[in-house]
Structures are given as C-alpha cells and as structure tokens.
C-alpha positions as CSV (number, residue, x, y, z in Angstrom):
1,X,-33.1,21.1,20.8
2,X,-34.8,18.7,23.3
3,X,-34.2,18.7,26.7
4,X,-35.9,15.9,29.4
5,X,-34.9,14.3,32.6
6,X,-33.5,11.5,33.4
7,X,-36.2,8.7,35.2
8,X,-34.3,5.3,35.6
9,X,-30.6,4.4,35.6
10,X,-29.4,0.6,34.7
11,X,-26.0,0.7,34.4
12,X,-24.5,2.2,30.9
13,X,-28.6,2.6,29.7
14,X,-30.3,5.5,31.0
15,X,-34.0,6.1,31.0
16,X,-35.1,9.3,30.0
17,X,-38.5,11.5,29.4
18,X,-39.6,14.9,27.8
19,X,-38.8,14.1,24.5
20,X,-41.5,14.5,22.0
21,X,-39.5,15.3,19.2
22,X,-36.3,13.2,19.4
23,X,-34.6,10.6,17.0
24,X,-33.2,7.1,17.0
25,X,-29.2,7.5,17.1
26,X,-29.5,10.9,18.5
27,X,-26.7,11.9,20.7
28,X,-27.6,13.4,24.1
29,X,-25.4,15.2,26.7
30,X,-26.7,13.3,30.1
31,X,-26.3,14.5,33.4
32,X,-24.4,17.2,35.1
33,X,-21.2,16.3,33.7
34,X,-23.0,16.4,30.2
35,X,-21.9,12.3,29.5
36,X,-22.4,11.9,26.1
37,X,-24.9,8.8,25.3
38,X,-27.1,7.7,22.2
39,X,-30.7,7.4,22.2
40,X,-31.4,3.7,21.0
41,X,-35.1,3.3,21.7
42,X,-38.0,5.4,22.0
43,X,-41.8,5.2,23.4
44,X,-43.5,8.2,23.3
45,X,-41.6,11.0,25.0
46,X,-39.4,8.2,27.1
47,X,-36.4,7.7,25.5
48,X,-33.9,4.8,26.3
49,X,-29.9,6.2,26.0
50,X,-27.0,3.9,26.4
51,X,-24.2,6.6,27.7
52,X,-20.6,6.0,26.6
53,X,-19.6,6.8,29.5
54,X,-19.2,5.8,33.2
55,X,-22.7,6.2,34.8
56,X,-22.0,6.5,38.6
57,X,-22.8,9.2,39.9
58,X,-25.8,10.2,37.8
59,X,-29.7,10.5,39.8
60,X,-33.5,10.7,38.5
61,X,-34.1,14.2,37.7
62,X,-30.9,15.1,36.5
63,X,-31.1,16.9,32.9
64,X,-30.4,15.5,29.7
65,X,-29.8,17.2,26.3
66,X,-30.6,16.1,23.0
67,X,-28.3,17.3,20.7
68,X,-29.9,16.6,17.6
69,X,-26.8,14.9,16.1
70,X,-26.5,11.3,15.4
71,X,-22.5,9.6,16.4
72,X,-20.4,10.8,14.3
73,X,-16.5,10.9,13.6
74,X,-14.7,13.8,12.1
75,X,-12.7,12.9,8.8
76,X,-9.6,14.9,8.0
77,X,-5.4,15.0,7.8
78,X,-4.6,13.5,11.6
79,X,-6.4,10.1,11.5
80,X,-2.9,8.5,10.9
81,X,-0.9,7.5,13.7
82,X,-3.9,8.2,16.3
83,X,-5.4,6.2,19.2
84,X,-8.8,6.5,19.7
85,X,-11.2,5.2,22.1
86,X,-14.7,3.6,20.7
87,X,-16.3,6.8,19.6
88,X,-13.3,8.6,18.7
89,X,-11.9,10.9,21.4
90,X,-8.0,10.7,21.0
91,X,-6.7,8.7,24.0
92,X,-3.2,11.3,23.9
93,X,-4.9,14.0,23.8
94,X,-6.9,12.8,26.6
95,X,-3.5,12.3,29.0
96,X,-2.3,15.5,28.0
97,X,-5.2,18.1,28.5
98,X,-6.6,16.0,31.5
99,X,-3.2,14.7,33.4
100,X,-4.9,11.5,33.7
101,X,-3.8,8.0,32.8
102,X,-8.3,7.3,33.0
103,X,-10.5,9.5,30.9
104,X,-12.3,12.0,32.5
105,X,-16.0,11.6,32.0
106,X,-17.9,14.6,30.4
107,X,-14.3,16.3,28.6
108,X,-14.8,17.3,25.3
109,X,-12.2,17.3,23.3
110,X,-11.6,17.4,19.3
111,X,-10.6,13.9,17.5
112,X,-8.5,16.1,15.4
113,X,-5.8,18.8,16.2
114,X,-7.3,22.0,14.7
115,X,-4.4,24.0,15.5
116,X,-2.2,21.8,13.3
117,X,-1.3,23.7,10.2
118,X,-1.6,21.2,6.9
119,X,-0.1,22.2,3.5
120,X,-2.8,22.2,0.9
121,X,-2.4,21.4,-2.5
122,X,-5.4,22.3,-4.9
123,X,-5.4,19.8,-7.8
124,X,-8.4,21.5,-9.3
125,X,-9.0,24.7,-10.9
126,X,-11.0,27.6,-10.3
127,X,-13.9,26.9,-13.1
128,X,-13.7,23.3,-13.2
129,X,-16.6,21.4,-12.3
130,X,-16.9,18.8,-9.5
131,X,-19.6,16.6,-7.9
132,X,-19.3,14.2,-4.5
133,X,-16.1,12.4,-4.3
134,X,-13.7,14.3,-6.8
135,X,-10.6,15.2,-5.0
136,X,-10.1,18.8,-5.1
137,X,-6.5,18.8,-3.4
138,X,-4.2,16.8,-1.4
139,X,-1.8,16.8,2.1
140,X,1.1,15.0,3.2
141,X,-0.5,13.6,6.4
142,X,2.7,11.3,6.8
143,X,6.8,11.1,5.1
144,X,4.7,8.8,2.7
145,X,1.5,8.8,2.8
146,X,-1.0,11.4,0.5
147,X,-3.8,12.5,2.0
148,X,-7.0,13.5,-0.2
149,X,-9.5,15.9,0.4
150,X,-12.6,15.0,-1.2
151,X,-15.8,17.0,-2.1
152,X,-18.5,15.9,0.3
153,X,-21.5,13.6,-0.3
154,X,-24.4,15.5,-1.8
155,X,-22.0,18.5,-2.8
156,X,-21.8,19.4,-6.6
157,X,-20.8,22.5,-8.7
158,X,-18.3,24.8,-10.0
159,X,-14.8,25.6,-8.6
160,X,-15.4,29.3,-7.9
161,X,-12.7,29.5,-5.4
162,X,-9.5,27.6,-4.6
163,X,-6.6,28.0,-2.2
164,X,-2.8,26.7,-1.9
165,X,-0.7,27.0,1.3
166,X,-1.0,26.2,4.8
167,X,-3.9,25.9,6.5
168,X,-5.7,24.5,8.9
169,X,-8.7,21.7,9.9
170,X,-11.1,25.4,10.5
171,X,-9.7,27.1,7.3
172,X,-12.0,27.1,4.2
173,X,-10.1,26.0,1.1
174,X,-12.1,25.9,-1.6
175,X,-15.9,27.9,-2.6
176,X,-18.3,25.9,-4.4
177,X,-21.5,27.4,-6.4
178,X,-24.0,25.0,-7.7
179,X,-26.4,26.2,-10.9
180,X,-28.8,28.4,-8.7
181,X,-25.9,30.5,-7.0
182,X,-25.8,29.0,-3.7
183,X,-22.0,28.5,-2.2
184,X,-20.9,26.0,-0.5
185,X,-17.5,26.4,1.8
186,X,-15.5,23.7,1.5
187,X,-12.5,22.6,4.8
188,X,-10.4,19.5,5.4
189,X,-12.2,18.1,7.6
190,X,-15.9,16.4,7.1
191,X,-18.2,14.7,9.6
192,X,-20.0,11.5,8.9
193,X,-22.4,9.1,10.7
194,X,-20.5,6.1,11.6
195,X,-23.4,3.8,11.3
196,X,-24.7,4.7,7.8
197,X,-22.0,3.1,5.3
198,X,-20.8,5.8,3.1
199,X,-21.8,5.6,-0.3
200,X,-20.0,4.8,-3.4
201,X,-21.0,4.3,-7.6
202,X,-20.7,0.5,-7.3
203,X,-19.0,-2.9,-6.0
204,X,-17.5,-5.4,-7.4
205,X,-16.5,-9.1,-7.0
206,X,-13.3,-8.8,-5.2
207,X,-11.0,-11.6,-7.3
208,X,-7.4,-9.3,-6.3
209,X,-5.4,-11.4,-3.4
210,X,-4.8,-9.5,-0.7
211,X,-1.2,-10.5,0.4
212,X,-0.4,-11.3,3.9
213,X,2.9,-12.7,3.7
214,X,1.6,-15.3,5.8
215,X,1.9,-18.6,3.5
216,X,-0.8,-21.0,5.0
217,X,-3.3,-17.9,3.9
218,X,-1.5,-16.6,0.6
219,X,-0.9,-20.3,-0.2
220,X,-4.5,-22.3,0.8
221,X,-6.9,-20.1,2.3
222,X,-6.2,-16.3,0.8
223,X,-8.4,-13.7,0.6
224,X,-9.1,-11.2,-1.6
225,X,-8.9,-7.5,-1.0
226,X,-12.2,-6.4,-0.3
227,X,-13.1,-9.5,1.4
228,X,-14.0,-10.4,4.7
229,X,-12.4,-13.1,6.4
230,X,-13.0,-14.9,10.4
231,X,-10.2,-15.9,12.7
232,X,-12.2,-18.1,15.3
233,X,-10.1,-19.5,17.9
234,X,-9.6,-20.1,21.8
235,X,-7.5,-18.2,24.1
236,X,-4.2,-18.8,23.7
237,X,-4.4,-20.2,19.8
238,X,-2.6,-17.2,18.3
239,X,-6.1,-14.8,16.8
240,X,-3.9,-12.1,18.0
241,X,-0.6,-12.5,16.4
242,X,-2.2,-13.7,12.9
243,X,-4.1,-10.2,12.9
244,X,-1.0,-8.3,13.9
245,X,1.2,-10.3,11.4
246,X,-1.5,-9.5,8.5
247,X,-1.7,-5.4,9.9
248,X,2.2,-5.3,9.2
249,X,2.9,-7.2,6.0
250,X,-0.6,-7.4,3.7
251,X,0.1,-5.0,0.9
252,X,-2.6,-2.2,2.0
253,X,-2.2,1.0,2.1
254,X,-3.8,1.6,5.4
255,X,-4.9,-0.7,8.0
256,X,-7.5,-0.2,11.1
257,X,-7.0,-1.7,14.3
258,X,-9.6,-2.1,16.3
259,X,-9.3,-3.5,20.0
260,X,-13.0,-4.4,20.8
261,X,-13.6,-5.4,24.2
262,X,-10.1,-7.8,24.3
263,X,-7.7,-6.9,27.5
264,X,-5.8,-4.4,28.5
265,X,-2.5,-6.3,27.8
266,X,-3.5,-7.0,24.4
267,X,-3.9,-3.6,23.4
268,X,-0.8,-2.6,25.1
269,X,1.4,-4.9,23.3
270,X,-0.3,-3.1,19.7
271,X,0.0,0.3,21.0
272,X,3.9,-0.4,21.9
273,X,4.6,-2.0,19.1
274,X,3.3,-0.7,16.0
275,X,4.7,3.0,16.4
276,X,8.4,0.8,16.9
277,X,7.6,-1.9,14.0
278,X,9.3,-0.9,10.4
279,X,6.7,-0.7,7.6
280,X,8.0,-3.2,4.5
281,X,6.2,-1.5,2.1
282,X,7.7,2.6,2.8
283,X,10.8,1.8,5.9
284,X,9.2,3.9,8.1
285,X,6.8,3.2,11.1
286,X,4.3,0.9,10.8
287,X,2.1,3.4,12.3
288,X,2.6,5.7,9.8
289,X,-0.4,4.1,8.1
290,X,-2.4,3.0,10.8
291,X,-5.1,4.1,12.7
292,X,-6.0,2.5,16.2
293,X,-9.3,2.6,17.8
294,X,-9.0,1.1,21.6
295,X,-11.2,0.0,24.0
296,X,-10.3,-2.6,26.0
297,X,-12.5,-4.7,28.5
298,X,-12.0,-2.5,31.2
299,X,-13.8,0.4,29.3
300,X,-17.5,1.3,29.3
301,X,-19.3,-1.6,27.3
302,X,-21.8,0.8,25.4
303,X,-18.4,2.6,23.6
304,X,-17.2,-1.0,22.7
305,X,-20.6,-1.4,20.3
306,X,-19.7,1.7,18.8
307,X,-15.9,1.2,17.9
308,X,-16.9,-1.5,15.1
309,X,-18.6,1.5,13.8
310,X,-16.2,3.9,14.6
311,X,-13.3,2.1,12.8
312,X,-15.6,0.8,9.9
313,X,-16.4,4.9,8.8
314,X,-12.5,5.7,9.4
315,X,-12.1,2.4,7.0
316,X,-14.5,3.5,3.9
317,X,-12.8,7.4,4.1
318,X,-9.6,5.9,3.1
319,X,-11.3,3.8,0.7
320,X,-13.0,6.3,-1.2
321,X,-10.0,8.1,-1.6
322,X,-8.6,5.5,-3.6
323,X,-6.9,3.5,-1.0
324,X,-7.0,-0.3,0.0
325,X,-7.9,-0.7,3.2
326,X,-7.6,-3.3,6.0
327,X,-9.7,-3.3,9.0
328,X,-8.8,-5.3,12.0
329,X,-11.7,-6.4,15.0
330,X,-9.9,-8.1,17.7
331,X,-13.1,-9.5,18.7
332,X,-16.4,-9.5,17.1
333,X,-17.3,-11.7,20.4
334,X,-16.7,-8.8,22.9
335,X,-18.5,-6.2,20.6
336,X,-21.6,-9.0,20.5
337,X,-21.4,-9.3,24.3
338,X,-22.1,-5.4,24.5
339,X,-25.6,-5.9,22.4
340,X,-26.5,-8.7,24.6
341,X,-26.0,-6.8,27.4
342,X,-27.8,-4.1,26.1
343,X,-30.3,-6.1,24.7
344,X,-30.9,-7.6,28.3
345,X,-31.3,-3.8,30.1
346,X,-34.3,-3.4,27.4
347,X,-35.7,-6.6,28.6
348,X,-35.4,-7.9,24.7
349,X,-36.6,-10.7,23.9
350,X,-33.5,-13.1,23.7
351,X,-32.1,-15.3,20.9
352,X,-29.7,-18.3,21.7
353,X,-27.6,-18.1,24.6
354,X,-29.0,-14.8,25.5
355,X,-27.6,-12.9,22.7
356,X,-30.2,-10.8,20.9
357,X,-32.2,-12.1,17.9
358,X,-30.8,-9.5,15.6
359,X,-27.0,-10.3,16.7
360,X,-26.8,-12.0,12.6
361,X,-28.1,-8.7,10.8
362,X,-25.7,-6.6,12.9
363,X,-22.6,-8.8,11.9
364,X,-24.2,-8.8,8.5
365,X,-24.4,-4.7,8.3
366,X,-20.4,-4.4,9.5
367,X,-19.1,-6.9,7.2
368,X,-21.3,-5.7,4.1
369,X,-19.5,-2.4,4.5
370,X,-16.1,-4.2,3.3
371,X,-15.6,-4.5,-0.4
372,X,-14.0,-3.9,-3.6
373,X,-15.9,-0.3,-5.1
374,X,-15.7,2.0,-7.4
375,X,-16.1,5.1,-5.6
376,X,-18.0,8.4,-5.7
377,X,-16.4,11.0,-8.2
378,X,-16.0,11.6,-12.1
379,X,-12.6,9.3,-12.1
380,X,-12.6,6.0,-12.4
381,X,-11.5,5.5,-8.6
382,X,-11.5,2.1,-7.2
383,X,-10.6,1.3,-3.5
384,X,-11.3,-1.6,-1.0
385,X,-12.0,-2.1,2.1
386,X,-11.1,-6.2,4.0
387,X,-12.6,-6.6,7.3
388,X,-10.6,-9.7,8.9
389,X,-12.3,-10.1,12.5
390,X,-11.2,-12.5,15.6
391,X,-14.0,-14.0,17.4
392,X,-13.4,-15.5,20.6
393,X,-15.6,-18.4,21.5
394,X,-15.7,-19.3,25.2
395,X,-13.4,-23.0,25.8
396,X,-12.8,-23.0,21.5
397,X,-16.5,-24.4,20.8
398,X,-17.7,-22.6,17.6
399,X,-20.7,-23.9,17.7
400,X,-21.8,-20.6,19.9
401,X,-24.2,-17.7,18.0
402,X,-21.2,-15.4,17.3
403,X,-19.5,-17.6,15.0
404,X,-21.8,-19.0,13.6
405,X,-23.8,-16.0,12.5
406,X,-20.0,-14.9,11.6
407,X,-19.3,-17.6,8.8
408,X,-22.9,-16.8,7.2
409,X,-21.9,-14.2,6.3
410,X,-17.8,-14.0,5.4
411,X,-16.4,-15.7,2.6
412,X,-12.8,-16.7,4.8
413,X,-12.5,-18.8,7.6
414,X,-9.3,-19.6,9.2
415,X,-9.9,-21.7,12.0
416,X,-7.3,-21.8,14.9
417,X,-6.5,-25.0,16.5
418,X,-5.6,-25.3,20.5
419,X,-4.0,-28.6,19.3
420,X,-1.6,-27.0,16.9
421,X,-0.7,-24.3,19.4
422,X,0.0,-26.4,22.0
423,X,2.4,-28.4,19.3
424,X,3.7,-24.5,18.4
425,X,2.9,-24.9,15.2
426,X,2.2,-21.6,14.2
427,X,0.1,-20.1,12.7
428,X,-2.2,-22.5,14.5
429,X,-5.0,-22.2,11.4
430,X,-6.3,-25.5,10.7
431,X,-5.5,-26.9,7.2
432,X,-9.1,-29.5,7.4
433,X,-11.1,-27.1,8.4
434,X,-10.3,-23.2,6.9
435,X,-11.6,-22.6,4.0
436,X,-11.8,-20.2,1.5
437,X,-14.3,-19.2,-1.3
438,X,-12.3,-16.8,-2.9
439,X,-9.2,-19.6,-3.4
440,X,-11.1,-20.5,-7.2
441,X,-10.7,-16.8,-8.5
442,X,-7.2,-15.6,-6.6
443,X,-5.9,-19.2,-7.9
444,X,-6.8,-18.2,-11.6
445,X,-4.9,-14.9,-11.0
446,X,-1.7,-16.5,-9.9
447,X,-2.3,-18.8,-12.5
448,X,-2.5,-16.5,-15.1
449,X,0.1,-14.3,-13.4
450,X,2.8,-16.6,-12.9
451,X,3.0,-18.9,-15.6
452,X,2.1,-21.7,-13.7
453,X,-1.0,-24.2,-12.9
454,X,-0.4,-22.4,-8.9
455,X,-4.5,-24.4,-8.7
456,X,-2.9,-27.8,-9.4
457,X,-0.2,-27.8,-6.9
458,X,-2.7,-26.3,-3.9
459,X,-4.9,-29.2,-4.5
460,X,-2.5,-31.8,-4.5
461,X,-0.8,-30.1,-1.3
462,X,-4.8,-30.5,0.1
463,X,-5.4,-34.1,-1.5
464,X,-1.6,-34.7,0.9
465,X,-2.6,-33.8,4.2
466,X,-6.2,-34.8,4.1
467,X,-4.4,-38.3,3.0
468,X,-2.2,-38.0,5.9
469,X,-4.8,-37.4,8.2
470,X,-7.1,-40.3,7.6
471,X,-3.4,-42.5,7.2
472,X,-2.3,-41.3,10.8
473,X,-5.9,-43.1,12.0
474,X,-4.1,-46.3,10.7
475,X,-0.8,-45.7,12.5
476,X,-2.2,-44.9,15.6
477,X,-4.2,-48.4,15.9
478,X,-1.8,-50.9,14.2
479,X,1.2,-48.9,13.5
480,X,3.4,-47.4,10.8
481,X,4.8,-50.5,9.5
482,X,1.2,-51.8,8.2
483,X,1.3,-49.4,5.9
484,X,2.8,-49.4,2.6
485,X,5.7,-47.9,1.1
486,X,4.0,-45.2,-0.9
487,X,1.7,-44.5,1.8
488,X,4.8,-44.0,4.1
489,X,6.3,-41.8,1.5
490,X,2.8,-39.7,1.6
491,X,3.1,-38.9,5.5
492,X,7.1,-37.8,4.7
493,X,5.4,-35.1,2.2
494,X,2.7,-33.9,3.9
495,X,5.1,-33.7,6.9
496,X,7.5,-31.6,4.7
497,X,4.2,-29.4,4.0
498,X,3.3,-29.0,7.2
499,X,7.1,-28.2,8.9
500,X,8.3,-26.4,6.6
501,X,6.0,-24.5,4.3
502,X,3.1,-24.4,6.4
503,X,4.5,-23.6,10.0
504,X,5.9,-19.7,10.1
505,X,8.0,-18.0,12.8
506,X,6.4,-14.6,13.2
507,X,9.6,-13.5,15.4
508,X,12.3,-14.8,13.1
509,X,13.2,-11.7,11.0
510,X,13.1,-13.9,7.3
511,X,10.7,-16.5,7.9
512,X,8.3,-13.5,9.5
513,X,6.8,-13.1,5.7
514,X,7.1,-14.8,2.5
515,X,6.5,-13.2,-1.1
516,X,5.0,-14.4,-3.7
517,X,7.8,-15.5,-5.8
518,X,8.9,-17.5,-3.0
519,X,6.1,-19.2,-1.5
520,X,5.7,-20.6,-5.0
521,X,9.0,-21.4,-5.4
522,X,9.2,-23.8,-1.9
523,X,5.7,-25.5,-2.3
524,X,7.4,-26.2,-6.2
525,X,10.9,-27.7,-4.1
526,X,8.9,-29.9,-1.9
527,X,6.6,-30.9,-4.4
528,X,9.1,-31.9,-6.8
529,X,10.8,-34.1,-4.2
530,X,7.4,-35.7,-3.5
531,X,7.5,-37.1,-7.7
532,X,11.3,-37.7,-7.5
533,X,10.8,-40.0,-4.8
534,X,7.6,-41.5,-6.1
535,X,9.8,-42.4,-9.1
536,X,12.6,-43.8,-7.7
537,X,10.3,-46.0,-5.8
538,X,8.7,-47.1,-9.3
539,X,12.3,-48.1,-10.0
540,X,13.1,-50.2,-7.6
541,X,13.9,-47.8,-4.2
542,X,12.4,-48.6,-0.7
543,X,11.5,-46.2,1.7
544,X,14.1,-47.0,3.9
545,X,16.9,-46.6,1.4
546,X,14.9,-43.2,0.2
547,X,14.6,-42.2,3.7
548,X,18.5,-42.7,4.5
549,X,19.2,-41.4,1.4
550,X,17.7,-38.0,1.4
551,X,18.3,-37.0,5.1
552,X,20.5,-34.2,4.1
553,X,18.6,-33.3,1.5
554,X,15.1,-32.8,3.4
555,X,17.0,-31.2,6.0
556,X,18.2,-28.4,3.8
557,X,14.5,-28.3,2.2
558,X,13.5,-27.5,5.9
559,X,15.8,-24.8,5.3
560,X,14.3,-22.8,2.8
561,X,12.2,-20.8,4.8
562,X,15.5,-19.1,6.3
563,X,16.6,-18.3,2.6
564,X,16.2,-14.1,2.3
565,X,14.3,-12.9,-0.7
566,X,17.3,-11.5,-2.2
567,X,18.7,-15.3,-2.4
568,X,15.9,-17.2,-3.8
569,X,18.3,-18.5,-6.4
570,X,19.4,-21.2,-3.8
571,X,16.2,-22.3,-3.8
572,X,15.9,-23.1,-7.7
573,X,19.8,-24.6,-7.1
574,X,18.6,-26.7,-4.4
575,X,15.8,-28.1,-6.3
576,X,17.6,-28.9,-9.6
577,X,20.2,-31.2,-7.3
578,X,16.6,-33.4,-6.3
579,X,16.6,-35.3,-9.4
580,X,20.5,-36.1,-9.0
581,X,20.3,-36.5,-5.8
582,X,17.3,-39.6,-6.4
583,X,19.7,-41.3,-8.6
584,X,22.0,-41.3,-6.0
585,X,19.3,-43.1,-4.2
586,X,18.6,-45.6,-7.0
587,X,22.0,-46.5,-7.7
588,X,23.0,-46.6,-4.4
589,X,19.7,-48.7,-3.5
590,X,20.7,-51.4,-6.3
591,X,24.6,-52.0,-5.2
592,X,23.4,-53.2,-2.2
C-alpha cells in the first residue's frame, strides 16, 4: 500500500507524489479526513487524484493513501429502493448515522445494510457443478421482486457446500471447490469495478419493443429493449417528465435513475414521488423496483463523472440475473461538463467548446454497456439493459459536442421542441425530426404480432404530418382557402393525429399511458375516418358539408384517449358508426 503527500490542490483534483507503484483508477484516502479520490493520471511518482469529495480544507504535505482498489460498488439484496450519491454511499444512511441533512466528508459508511438478515434460498445442490453466472439461490429483496445470487466472474466448480435460512450480507452461503481442491466461500454480496462493463456470453440485435406507454414513442419512434435512445431538449421542453413517465410505465423489471448534475429540485420531485407512485406492472411502489443514484449540481463535480458509472454497474447486475433493465441519465450534459472541467485542471488539450477530445469515446463506452445479452452461466439466460439519457443543450441548439457525439452513437432520438411546449403539447418530441432506427424491426414484430400491417399505417400517419407541414407554408402566405379540398381534409387528419393520438396528459390518470391494443386501436379510428372522408369527397361531399357534418363525430374521436383499457370496446363501436355516419354526410350533402 502506497503512501505519498499531497503537493498541489486545484479544486476537486489533487496533486500528489511518492507513488512508484500506483495504478490508473486506484482509489486513495486523501488528507486528514481520509477523502476518498481516484487516481486518473500518473507521471512518474506524481500522481493526479480527482477527490469525490469537498476539498477545502486540505494543504501540501498532507498524507494520502493509496488503497490499491479501483471504484467499486458492492452488489447484493438492498440495491432496491436505495438512494445513492455518485459513488454509492446511501444518502439515508448518511442522515441517520451523521444527523446531517449535507454529507459529512471522510464518513465511511457501507452501501448495503450488513446487519439486515436476508432469507436464502439454495436452488443448487450440494455436488452439482457451476461456473460464473449460474444462480446458486435466491431472496425476496421486495413483496415482488426475486433477487438472484449469482456465482461470481472467474469462479467455477463443484457445490461442496450449501445453506438455507437467514442470513446475512457477511454470512458465507455456499463452499465452492474447483478440480485442484481449492475453496472458494461464496456471500450475497459481490464487489465490481464500475468502469469495466461486466461480462456476459454474447449480444444480440435488440428487435423486442420496449414499451413506454407513451404513444408518440411506442407508436413512431420506439425503442427496443436493449437500446439506447437521446432525449435532447431545452429547459423547460419536458426531458424530465418523458424520463419519469418511461421509469414508471416501460414494462422493465427494474429501472435506474440517475440524477447527473441536474438541480436540486429536480431530484427532489423523483425522490418524493417514486416511493408514493403505484407500480402498473406489481400495485405496489414504484420504488419497489428502482434504484436511485443522486447527485445533483450542488454536489462535488468529480462524483457526478462517476455516477454514470455507478448506475451503469448497478444496471448490468440486474441484467445478468435475467432481468430487463432501464437506465435513466438525467443529463449526459452535466456528467460531460465534469470531464471538461477535469480535463481543463490537467491542462488537456481541448476539443470543441472546451470539452475534451475524448468526450465521443466516453459517451461511446457508457452507451455500449446497454444491450440485449445472453448472459454468463450454463442456462440460457437472456437480460437487457436500455440506457435512455437527457442531454441538455445550453438555449436548445443541438448543434453543441454533447449531442452530437450523443446521436453517433444511439440508435433513438427523440427531439424535444420549445415550440411544442410552449403550445403544451406534450410530450413535446418533435414528429420531423425524432427518429428511430429500430422502428423497421419493432414494426415487423407488431406486424407479425397483431395481425395487422402496424408498418403501413405509421407511414401513412408520417407521409400526414410531413404533408401538413410543408401545406401550413401555404396557408400562412396566401391562406387556407387557396388550397384544395383534399388538401384541407389532409390538415383535419394530421390535426386529429397530432391532438389526439399524439399529445398525452402525463397527469390525467387514463390518458397517463396507453397499451398496446389501444394505441393501435385509435391510430386505426382516426385513420379510418381519414378514407371515409376521402370517399365521400369522391362522391360528391365538400369539405364544408364534411366538416359540419362530422363535428360530433371528431369530437368524440378526440375522446378516445379518456376511454379506460377495460372499455376499449367503445372504441371499435365508435369506429364502426364512421362509415354510417359519412353517408349521413353524402345524403345529407346531396338534398341540399
């Protein structure tokens, strides 16, 4: 164990000697107080430490211990319904053992409770062979949610022992002896270096949707599970809201919330909220399958870099246990702001707009550790990981490096638009400029899963808008009587798109999230009254008398989104009247 003194102070980075023998991503114990930091440079026997930690207070000469440890976060039963800051120490904990609402610097305190007693249940038996990944037994972390111990990576053998009861984090459970004799004790708990991805037997092309419940993404711009996905947006556009809309209704099994850098407010409103918010897929708390790693603006900068990691690692341990898995960064802008400011304090050479040259490998590394895998083990185990991150680009201009570099490398992009906020039309994702290159395989599964040509009707619903875009052009120079009839009958459609299949009140308690069955089911309503009309114009109808004609009708099309999912047979009712209701229209049309 290494042990130098500290030369040079600049703010969270620390400037160190006396360390011949040190490592890249060691963790060192700096200072008095013993503030935990991580060496990120070296030159010789100076070493360059950015401390998690508040560095007043620190002086040349003071000590500072290597540990000979790289950042790790403990794995175990207790992960669910915790808060975390960025490198894991359990923010309750915190306000309980140190009485203070601000985390006192230099406390060490375990991520897990160790004192908690866990029921074990071995699902192997004593003989049996097992290599990395096999699951060897299993705890009820949560009313509904099965936690499974794993054998660690590198760890193979024979069962030679194997308990059942309670027990806890500390307690061995299970003796393994390879082929030469040598045992291996096995616990609950397992460390792991957050930024080395943990390893798995293979990944796949993720073509599963990953349901939100939020219809402009289900519907036009979805993602699959084990993708990765980009919420650029300004302040104010609603990147916040879409991520905690996605966190409560996507069918995962656990989701990862990670509050990088955003404010204090922000992170309130989740920490509130979630524990109080019922899960749709179980009825209890929302939290009950979430895991919350916060550090807000006002904490040190150097721990915000390291909470991607943090909840990245927490992300893949669920993941190889089977488990999909949904990771939220609320934003990837912040967490970039922390390397540049780094980066600057080494004196780095700089990239565009003093971000450093590597910021696009770093993004790269996080989002390559999403995806759909087939993990370690001798089952065929599959599990996924979708990393969804906000990125906040200063006045809306996404231009900047960080989203940029983002959209090299995620396959979703769901770009907010001031404009439509300030309209409240929400969710403000821009239906011209999202896109998605997953939407070819995901529309294949509906088709294939529903019966229907679900492909068809999204590109027509595309073909719409983008028609009424370049037709609203027209009406704002000249107006809307230059245009003709069936182009006036193309703005009432994509209107009806836009109202009321694409806008979504995240506060009303059935429009909140739609299912499958009926998103398909509405876009099918107002799609169908889009070819009645179109007919009954063929036959003679103008667009007034069509207009007049159907005001009651459209209005109750606007409806639908109020209809609960155990009703959706007023949907199919209501659009089996449309055709009746057009000849209504026509007849009605030719008496006068």
């Amino acid at each position: 164990m290494n042990t130098g003194i500290i030369t040079q102070i600049s703010g969270p980075l620390v400037f160190a000697k006396g360390f011949e023998n040190a490592s890249i991503q060691n963790i060192c114990r700096v200072g008095e107080q013993g503030l935990i930091g991580e060496i990120i440079e070296m030159h010789d026997d100076i070493v360059s430490i950015q401390v998690y930690e508040e560095t007043s207070g620190l002086a040349p000469g003071q000590p500072v211990r290597d540990t000979g440890q790289a950042l790790s976060v403990e794995l175990g039963p207790g992960l669910l319904s915790q808060m975390f800051d960025g490198i894991q120490r359990p923010l309750d904990k915190y306000l309980e053992v140190t009485d203070s609402n601000y985390i006192v610097r230099g406390a060490e305190i375990s991520p897990l409770d160790h004192d908690k007693v866990w029921n074990f249940k071995p699902t192997v038996e004593v003989g049996q062979s097992v290599i990395a990944g096999d699951i060897i037994g299993t705890v009820q972390e949560t009313a509904y949610f099965e936690h499974r111990i794993l054998v660690p990576y590198q760890v193979e053998g024979t069962i030679k022992e194997i308990k059942s009861g309670d027990y806890t984090l500390d307690d061995v459970v299970a003796i393994v002896a390879d082929g030469e004799g040598n045992e291996r004790e096995l616990k609950m708990s397992q460390h792991w270096p957050v930024k080395q991805g943990r390893p798995f037997k293979s990944k796949t092309t993720p073509k599963t949707p990953l349901r939100t419940g939020q219809r402009v993404i289900d519907a036009f711009f979805p993602i699959a599970k084990g993708g990765t996905a980009a919420i650029p947006g300004p302040f104010g556009a609603g990147k916040t809201v879409v991520q905690n809309q996605i966190a409560k209704f996507a069918d995962v099994d656990v989701v990862v919330y990670v509050g990088c850098g955003e404010r204090g407010n922000e992170m309130t409103e989740v920490i509130n909220s979630f524990p109080e918010l019922e899960d749709p897929a179980t009825g209890g708390s929302l939290m009950d399958r979430t895991v919350v790693i916060a550090n807000t603006s006002n904490m040190p900068v150097a721990a915000r870099e390291a909470s991607i990691y943090t909840g990245i690692t927490i992300a893949e341990y669920f993941r190889d246990m089977g488990y999909s898995v949904s990771i939220m960064a609320d934003s990837t802008s912040r967490w970039a702001e922390a390397l540049r400011e780094m980066s600057g304090r080494l004196e780095e050479m700089p990239g565009d707009e003093g971000y450093p040259a590597y910021l696009g490998s770093r993004l790269a590394d996080y989002y390559e550790r999403a995806g759909y895998v087939q993990t370690l083990g001798s089952d065929d185990r599959e599990g996924s990981v979708s990393a969804i991150g906000a990125v906040s680009p200063a006045g809306g201009d996404t231009s900047e490096p960080v989203t940029q570099n983002t959209l090299r490398v995620v396959k979703v992009y769901w770009g907010l638009d001031s404009s439509l906020s300030q309209q409240r039309h929400f969710p403000a994702i821009n239906w011209l400029s999202s896109y998605s290159l997953y939407s070819g395989d995901i529309e294949e599964y509906y088709d294939n899963h529903l019966g229907i040509d679900w492909g068809k009707m999204i590109r027509h619903s595309k073909v719409l808008l983008q028609e009424e875009d370049r037709l609203q052009d027209i009406v704002q120079l000249v107006g809307a009587d230059s245009l003709s009839e069936t182009d006036r009958v193309t703005l009432v459609v994509a209107g009806m798109i836009r109202r009321d299949f694409l806008q979504q009140n995240a506060y009303h308690p059935v429009d909140e999230a739609t299912s499958e069955e009926k998103m398909v089911k509405m876009l099918d309503t107002i799609l169908t009254f889009e070819e009645e009309a179109r007919e009954a114009m063929k036959l003679g109808s103008y667009y007034d008398e069509l207009v007049e004609g159907t005001e009651d009708l459209r209005y109750r099309i606007a409806r639908m989104k109020e209809i609960p999912e155990d009703q959706l047979d007023e949907i199919d009712q209501l659009k089996a009247r449309i055709p009746e209701e057009m000849k209504n229209v026509i007849q009605e049309g030719g008496a006068q």
